[in-house]
C-alpha positions as CSV (number, residue, x, y, z in Angstrom):
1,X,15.7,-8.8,1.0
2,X,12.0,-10.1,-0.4
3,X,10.5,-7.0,1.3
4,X,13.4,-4.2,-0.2
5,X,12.3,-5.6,-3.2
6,X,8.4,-5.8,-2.7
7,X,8.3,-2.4,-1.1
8,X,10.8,-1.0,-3.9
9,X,8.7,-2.2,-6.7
10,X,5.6,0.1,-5.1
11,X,7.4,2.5,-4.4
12,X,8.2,2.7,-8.4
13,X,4.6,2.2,-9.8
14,X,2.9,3.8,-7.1
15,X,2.7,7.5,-8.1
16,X,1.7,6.5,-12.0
17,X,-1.8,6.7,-11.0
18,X,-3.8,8.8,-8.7
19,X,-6.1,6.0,-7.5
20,X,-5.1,2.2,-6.5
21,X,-6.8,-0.8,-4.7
22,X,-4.9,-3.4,-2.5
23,X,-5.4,-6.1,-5.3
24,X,-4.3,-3.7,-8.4
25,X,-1.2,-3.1,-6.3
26,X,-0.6,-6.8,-5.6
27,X,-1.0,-7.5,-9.5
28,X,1.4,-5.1,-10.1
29,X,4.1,-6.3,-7.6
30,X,3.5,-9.8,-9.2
31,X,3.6,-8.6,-13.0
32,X,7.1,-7.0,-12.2
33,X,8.1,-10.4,-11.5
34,X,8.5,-10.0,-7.4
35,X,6.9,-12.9,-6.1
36,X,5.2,-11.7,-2.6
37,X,2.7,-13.5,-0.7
38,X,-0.1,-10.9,0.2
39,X,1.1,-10.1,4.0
40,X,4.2,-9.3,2.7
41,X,2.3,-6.6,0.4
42,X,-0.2,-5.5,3.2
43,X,3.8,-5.3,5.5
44,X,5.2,-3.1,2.5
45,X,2.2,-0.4,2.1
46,X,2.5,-0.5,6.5
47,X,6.0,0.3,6.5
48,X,4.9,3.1,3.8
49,X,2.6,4.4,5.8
50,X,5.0,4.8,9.1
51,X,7.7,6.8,7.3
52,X,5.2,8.7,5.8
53,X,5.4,8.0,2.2
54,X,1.7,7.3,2.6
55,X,-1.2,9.1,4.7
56,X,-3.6,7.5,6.3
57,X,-6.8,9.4,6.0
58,X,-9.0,7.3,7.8
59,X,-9.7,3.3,7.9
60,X,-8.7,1.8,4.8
61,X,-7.9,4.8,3.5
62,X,-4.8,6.2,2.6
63,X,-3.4,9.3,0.2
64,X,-0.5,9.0,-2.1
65,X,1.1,11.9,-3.1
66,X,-2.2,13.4,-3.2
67,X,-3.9,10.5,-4.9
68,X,-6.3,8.1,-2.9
69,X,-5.4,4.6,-1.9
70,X,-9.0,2.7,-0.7
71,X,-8.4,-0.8,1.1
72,X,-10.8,-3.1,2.4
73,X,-8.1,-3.3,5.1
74,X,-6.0,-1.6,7.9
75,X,-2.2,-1.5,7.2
76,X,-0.8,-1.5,10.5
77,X,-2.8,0.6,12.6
78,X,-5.3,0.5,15.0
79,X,-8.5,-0.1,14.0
80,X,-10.9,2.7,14.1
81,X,-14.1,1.8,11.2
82,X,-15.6,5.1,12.6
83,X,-13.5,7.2,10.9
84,X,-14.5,8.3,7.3
């Protein structure tokens, strides 16, 4: 049920703005009063990005309807810090 809820409450905020960091995102799971540690926020935007609610563009990168998602890290896939 904790991750419904965490990956609910991005889903909701998400598409308000065009660009988003890991940490803004985690703030705003935490302000909607979802207490999530930070894997379980890194687990949500992963999940995301497998059913394709999210693309990812390259390594840390990752496009929200049409808007650009930058992380410092990789959300579930392989590693590949050639890519840009």
């Amino acid at each position: 049920p904790q991750a419904g809820n965490v990956v609910g409450t991005i889903i909701k905020f998400l598409p308000s703005r065009s660009k988003w960091t890991v940490e803004e995102i985690k703030q705003q799971v935490a302000g909607a009063g979802v207490h999530a540690a930070p894997k379980e926020v890194y687990n949500a935007l992963g999940y995301l990005t497998r059913k394709k609610y999210v693309k990812r563009v390259g390594y840390g990168r990752y496009l929200v309807d049409g808007g650009l998602l930058v992380t410092a890290d990789d959300l579930g896939v392989e590693p590949m810090r050639n890519e840009d």
